[in-house]
C-alpha positions as CSV (number, residue, x, y, z in Angstrom):
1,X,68.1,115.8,71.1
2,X,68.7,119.4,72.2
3,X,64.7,120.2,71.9
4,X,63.8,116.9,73.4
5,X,66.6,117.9,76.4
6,X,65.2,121.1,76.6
7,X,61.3,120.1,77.1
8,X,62.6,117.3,79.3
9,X,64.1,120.2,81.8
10,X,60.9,122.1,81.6
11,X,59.0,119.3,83.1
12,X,61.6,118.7,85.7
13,X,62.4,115.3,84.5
14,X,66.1,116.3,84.6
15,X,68.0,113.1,84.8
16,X,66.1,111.8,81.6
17,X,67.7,115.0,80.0
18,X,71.0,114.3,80.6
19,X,71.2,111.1,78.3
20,X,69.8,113.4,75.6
21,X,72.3,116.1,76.7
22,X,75.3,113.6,76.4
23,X,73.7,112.7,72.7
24,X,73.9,116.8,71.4
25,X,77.3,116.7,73.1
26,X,78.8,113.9,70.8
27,X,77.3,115.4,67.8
28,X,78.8,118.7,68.8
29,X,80.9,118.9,71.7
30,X,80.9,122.9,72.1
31,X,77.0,123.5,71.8
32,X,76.7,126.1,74.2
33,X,73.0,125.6,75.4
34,X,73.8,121.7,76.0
35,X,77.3,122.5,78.1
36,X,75.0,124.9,80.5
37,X,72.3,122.9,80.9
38,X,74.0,120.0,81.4
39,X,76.8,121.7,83.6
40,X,73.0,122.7,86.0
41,X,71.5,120.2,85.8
42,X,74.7,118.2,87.6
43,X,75.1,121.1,90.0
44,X,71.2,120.8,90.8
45,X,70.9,117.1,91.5
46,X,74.1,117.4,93.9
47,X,76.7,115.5,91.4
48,X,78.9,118.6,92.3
49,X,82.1,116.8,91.1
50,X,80.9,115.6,88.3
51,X,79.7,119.4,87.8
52,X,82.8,120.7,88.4
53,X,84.4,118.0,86.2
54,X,82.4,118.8,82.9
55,X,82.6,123.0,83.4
56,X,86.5,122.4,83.6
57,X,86.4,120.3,80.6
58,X,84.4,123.0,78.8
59,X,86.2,126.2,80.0
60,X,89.3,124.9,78.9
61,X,88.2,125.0,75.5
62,X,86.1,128.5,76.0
63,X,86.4,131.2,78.5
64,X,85.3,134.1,77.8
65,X,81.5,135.3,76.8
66,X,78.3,134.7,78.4
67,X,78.9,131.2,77.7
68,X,81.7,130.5,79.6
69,X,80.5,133.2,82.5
70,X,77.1,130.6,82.8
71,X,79.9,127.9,83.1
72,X,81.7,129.4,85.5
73,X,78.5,130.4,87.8
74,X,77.3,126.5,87.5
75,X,81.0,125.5,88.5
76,X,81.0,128.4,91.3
77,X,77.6,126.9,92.8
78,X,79.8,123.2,93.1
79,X,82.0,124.8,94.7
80,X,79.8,126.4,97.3
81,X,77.9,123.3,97.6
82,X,80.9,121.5,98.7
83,X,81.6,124.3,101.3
84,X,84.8,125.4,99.4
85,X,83.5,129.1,99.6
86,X,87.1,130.5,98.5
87,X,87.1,128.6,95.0
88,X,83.4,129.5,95.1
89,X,84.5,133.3,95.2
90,X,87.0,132.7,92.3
91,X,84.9,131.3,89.9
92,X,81.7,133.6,90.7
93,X,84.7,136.7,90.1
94,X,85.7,135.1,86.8
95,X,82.3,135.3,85.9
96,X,81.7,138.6,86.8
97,X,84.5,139.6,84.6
98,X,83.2,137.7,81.5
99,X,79.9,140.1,82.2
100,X,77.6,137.9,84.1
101,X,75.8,139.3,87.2
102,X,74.1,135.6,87.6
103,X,77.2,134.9,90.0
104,X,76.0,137.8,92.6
105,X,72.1,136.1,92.7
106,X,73.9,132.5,93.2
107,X,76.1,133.5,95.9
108,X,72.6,135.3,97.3
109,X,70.5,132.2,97.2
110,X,73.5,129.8,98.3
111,X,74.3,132.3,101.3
112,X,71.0,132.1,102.4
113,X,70.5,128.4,102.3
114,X,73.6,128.3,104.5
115,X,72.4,130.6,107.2
């Protein structure tokens, strides 16, 4: 499922991955590559609550490490999407502090979307 999920993203068919997603997730519910890519693939076909949703479910379990910082960044981006720039701040700091500059190029490329 993951390597099927993973060749699904890479030819942009991105809502067929997330059944295959859901399928790695069952099997094991704290596979890291499945949590991110699912947690983007909701933030980049605009189900920003539903983004949100799954990256809270998954940081309370983990959050610390480059896992939880690419959780954070994909739950920042919601956030910013829904124009809630303060909580967009928050979570694009807690990454930071988990060592992940991703945060600073998201903020970039949402910032200049908005202008």
């Amino acid at each position: 499922y993951s390597m099927r999920s993973r060749a699904l993203i890479e030819q942009g068919k991105l809502s067929e991955a997330v059944p295959e997603l859901e399928q790695v997730l069952r099997i094991e519910p704290q596979h890291a590559a499945a949590n991110i890519n699912l947690a983007w693939i909701l933030l980049n076909t605009s189900q920003l609550d539903a983004c949100i949703a799954h990256c809270t479910r998954v940081l309370e379990k983990e959050s610390q490490g480059a896992n939880a910082a690419a959780i954070f960044n994909n739950r920042g981006g919601a956030w910013c999407f829904k124009g809630q720039f303060e909580k967009c701040h928050s979570e694009l700091f807690c990454a930071r502090t988990v060592k992940c500059i991703l945060g600073l190029i998201v903020i970039f490329m949402l910032t200049s979307e908005l202008a």
